[in-house]
matplotlib code that plots the C-alpha trace (Angstrom):
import matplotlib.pyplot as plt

x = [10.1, 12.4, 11.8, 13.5, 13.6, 15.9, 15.7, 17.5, 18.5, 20.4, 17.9, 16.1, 19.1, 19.5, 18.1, 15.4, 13.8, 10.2, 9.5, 5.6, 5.2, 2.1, 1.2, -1.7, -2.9, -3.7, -6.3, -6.5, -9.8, -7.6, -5.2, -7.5, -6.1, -9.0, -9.5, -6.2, -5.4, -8.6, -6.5, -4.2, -5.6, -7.4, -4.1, -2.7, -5.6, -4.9, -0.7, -2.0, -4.1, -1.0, 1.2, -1.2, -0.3, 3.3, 4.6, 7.8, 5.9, 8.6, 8.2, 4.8, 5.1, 7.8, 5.8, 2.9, 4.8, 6.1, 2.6, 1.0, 4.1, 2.3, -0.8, 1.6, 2.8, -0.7, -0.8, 3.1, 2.1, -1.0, 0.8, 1.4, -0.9, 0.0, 0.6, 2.5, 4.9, 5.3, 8.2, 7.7, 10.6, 11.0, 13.1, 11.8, 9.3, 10.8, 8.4, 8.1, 5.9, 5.5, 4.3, 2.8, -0.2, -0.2, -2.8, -3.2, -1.2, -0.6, 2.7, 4.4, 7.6, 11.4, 11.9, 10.3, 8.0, 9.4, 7.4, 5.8, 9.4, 10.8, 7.5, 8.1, 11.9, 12.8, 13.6, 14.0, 13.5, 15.4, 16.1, 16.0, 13.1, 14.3, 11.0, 12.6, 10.9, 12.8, 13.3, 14.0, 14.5, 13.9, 15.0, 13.4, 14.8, 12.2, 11.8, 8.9, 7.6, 7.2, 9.1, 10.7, 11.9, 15.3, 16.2, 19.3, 21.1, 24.0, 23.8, 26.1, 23.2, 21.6, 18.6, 16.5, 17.6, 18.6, 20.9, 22.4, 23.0, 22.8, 24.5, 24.3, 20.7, 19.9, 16.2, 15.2, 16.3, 13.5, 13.3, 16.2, 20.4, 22.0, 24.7, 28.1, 27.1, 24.4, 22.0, 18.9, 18.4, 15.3, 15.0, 12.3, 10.2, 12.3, 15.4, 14.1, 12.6, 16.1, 18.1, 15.5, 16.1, 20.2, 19.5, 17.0, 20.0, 22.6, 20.5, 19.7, 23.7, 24.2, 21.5, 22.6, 26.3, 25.3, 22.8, 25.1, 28.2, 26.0, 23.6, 24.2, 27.5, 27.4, 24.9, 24.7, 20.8, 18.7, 17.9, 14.0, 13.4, 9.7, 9.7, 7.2, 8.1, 10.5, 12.3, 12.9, 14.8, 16.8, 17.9, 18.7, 20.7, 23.2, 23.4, 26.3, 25.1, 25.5, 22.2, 20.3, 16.7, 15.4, 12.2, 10.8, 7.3, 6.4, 4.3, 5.0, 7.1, 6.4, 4.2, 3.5, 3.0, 4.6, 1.3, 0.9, 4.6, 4.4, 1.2, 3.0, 5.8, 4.0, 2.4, 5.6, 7.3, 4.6, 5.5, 8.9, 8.3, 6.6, 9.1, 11.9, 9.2, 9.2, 13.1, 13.3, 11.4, 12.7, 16.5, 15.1, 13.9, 17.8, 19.8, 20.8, 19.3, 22.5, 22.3, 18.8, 16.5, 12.6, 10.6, 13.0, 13.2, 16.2, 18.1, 17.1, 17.6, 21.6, 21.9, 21.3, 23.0, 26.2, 25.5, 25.5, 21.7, 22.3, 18.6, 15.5, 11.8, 8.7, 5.2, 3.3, 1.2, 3.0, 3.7, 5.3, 6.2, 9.7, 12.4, 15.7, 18.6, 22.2, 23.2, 20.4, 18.2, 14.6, 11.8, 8.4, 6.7, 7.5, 5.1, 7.7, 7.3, 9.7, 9.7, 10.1, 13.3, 14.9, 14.3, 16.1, 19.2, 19.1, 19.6, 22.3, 23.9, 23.8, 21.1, 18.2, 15.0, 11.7, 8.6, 6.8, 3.1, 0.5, 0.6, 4.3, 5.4, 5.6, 2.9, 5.7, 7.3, 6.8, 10.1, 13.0, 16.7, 19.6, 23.1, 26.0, 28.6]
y = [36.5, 33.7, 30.2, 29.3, 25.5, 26.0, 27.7, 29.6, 31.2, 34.2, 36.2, 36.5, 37.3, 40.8, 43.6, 45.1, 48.8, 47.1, 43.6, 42.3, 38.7, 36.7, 33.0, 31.1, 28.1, 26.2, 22.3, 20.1, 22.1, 25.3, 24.0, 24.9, 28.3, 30.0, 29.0, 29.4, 32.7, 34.2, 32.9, 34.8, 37.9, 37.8, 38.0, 40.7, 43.1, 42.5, 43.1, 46.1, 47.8, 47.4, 48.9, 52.2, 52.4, 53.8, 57.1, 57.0, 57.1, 55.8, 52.9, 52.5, 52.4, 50.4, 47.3, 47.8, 47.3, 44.2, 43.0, 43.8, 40.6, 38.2, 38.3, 37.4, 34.3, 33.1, 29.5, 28.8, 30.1, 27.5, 24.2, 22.6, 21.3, 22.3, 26.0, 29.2, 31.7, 34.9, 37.3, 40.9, 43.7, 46.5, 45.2, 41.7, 38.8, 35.1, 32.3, 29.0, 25.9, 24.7, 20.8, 22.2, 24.2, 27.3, 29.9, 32.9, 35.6, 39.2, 41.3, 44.3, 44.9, 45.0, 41.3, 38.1, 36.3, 32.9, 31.0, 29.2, 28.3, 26.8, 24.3, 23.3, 23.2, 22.6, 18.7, 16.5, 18.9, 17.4, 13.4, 10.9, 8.5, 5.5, 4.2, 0.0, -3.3, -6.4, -5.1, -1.5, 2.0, 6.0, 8.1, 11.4, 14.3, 15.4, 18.3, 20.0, 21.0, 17.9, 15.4, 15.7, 13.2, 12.9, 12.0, 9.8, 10.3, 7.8, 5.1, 3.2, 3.1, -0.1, 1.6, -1.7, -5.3, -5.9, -3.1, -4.1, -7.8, -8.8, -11.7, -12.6, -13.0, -16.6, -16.1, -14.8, -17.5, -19.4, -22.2, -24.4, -23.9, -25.9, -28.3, -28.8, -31.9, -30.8, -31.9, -29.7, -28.8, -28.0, -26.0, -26.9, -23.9, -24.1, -24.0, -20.5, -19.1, -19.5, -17.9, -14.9, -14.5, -14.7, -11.7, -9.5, -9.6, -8.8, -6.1, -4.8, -4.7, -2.7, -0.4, 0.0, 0.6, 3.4, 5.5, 5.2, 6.9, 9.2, 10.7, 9.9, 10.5, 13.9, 14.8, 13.6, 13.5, 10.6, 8.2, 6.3, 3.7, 2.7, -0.9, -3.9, -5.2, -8.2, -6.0, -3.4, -6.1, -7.5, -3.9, -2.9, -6.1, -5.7, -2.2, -0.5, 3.1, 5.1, 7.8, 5.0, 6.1, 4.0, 4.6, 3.4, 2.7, -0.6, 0.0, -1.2, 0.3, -1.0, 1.2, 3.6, 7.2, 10.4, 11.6, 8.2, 8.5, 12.3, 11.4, 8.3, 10.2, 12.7, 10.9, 9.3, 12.9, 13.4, 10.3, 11.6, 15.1, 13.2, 11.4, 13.9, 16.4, 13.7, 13.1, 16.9, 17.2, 14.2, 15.9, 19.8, 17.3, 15.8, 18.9, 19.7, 23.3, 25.0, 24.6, 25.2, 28.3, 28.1, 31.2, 33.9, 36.6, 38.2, 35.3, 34.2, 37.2, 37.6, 33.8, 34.8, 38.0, 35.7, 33.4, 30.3, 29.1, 26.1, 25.1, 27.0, 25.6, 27.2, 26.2, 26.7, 30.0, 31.4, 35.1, 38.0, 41.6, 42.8, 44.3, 43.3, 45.6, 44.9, 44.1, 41.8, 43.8, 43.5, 46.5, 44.9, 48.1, 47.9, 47.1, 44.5, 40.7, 39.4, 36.0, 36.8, 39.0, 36.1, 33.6, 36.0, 36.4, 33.0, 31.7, 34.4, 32.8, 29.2, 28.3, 25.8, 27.0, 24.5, 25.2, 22.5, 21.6, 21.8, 18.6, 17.3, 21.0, 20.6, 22.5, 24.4, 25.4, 28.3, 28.6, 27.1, 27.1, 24.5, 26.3, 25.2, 26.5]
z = [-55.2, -53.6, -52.4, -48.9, -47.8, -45.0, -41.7, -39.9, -43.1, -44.1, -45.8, -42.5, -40.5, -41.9, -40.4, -41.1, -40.9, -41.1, -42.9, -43.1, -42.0, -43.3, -42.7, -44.8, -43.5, -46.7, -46.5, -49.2, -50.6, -51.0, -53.8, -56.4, -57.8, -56.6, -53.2, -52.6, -54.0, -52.2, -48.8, -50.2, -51.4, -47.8, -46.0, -48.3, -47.9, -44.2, -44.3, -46.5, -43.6, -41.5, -43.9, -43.6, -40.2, -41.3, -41.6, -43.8, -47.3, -49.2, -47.0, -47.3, -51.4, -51.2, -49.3, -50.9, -54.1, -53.1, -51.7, -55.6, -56.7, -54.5, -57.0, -59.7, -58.0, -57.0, -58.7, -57.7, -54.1, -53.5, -55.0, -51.9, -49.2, -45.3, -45.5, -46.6, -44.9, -46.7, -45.8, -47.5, -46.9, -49.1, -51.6, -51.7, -51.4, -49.5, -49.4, -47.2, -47.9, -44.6, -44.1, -40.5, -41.1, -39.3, -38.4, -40.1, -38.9, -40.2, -38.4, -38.7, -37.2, -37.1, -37.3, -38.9, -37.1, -37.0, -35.1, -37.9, -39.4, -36.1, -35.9, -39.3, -39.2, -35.3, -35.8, -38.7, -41.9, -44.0, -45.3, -48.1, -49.1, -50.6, -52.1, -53.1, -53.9, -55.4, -58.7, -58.6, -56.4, -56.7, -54.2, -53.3, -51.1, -48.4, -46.2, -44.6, -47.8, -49.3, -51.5, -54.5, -56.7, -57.4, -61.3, -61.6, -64.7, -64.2, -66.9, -64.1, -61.5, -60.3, -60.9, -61.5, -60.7, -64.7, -65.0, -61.4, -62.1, -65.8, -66.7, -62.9, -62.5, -61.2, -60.2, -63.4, -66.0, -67.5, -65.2, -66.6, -67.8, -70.6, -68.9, -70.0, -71.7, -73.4, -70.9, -70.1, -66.5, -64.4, -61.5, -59.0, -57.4, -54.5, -56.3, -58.4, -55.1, -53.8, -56.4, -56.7, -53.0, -53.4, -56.6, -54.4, -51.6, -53.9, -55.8, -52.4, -51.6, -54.9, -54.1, -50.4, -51.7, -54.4, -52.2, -49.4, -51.4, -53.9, -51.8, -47.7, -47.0, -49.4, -48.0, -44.4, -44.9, -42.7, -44.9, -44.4, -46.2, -48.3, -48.4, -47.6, -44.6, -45.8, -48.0, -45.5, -43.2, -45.6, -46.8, -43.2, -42.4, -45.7, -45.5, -43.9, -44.4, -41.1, -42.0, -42.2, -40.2, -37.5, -38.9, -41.8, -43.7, -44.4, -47.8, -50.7, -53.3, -56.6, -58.7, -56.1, -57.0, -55.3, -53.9, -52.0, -50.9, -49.9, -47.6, -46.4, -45.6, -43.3, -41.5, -40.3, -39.9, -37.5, -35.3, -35.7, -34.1, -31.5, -30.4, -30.9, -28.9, -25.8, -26.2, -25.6, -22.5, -20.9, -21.7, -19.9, -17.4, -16.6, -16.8, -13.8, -12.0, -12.5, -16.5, -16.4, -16.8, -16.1, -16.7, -15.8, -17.9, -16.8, -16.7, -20.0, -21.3, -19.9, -20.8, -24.5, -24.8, -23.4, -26.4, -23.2, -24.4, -26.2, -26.6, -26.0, -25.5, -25.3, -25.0, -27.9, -27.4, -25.5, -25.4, -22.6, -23.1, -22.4, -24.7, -23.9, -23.9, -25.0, -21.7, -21.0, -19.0, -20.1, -19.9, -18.9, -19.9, -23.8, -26.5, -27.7, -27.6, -25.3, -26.6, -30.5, -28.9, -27.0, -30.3, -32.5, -30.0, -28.9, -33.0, -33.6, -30.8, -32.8, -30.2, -31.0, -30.5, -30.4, -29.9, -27.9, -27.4, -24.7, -24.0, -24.1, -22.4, -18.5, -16.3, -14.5, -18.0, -20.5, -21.6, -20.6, -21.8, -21.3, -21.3, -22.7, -19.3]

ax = plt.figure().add_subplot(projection="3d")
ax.plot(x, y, z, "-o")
ax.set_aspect("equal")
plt.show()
């Protein structure tokens, strides 16, 4: 079996003779191992079924082979709450976590059903978490899937305040320097508040420098940052680092624990997608009619044989028959789902493809496409 975290992704680009799509919608309650194997045991017995349907024996073995490896994997397959897209061909098993929870689904066919995949990938999938307080920082890479801590193995990192200042540390003296003449002297409150405030700014500056060079611009990643409120504004106004996200969550950071983070953390991907969801309807709302396509199958279906869709939306739920042929003509009367044909062409194209929901999609649109000429 074999993980996937990014989407599109090769693996699923092939093409296939038959490959077995299954989705498993997985709440809080179904992380124990046996609640959320029985999901999946439920949704194997039901891909199995399908798989009975075929004529080609060797086939049929083959699949059914590969659906007796899920059982194996049971406990790795339930860790993570949200839900699980399972990708069977005949000579192997590709997984998803999803952060989206979708519904359970069982199909059979030539390609993937990737529905599920462009909800949980179609806008930000992928960032930093820079989880900071006054005295120290981790940094975890996110995606749909979750979070996952990133361990730092560079003695050189300003990994706490200590290692980032030493000797320079002014707040943190005990309340008093020797002179030059001997002389003891005291530093009033307001004097100490004011030199912990000059160390959490330059700690701040060291941290901003270090994630900006070893992790944002390698990786081009947007970059949130998990900060109370004051130290959130003081990182943003030092920092120089061009991933840096507009949004951030205003929690403190200091002791917190990665299942606090990961829940923080999705709940703000959620106001992301919202956004981003309303930024894309307002833009299919300004294109202009001549680089715009509402509802017109043949049109669409030219558009992406031409490779001129740049960006594909489609309310959620939606679904039309029509196979479309290699020049773009599309037979209404085939048993094949038009809209799983025109995502597939549309991404081999380097198209986007989002998914949009009842209520952000326009009455007027079920699918729409933007071209690029």
């Amino acid at each position: 079996m074999k993980k996937l975290n990014h989407f599109p992704s090769p693996e699923l680009e092939q093409d296939f003779s038959v490959i077995l799509s299954l989705t498993v919608p997985l709440d809080a309650e179904d992380l124990s191992p046996d609640k959320g194997t029985l999901k999946i045991k439920n949704a194997v017995e039901d891909a199995r079924k399908k798989v009975q349907e075929l004529d080609d024996s060797a086939v049929r073995q083959a699949l059914e082979g590969q659906l007796d490896r899920i059982y194996q994997h049971g406990r790795e397959l339930v860790t993570h709450r949200g839900g699980l897209a399972l990708y069977v061909t005949t000579d192997e098993v590709y997984y998803y976590h999803l952060g989206l929870k979708p519904a359970s689904t069982v199909v059979l066919g030539e390609y993937p059903y990737v529905h599920p995949l462009i909800e949980a990938f179609q806008f930000t999938s992928e960032f930093h978490v820079l989880v900071l307080n006054g005295e120290d920082f981790e940094i975890y890479l996110g995606n749909t899937s979750g979070i996952q801590k990133i361990e730092i193995e560079d003695e050189d990192a300003p990994t706490t305040l200590e290692k980032a200042l030493g000797d320079e540390i002014d707040g943190g003296s005990f309340g008093g320097t020797r002179g030059s003449s001997g002389t003891q002297t005291f530093h009033s409150h307001n004097d100490t508040s004011n030199e912990k405030e000059i160390d959490r700014r330059n700690y701040f500056r060291h941290v901003s420098r270090y994630v900006n060079d070893h992790f944002s611009k390698e990786e081009q990643l947007p970059l949130i940052v998990y900060a109370l409120t004051e130290n959130a504004a003081l990182f943003r106004e030092i920092s120089d680092n061009n991933h840096l996200s507009s949004y951030q969550i205003e929690k403190s950071g200091s002791g917190v624990s990665n299942q606090v983070i990961e829940t923080e953390v999705k709940k703000m991907l959620a106001a992301i997608r919202e956004d981003e969801q309303a930024a894309l309807v307002k833009r299919f709302r300004e294109t202009s009619p001549e680089f715009r396509i509402e509802n017109i199958k043949e049109d669409l279906a030219v558009s992406a044989i031409q490779g001129r869709i740049e960006e594909l939306a489609i309310k959620k739920g939606y679904q039309t028959k029509g196979q479309i042929s290699d020049t773009g003509q599309v037979d209404e009367s085939a048993d094949v789902d038009f809209v799983e044909e025109l995502i597939r062409k549309t991404i081999q194209a380097k198209g986007q493809v989002e998914i949009i929901s009842d209520e952000l999609m326009p009455e007027e649109f079920n699918i729409v496409a933007r071209l690029r000429y």
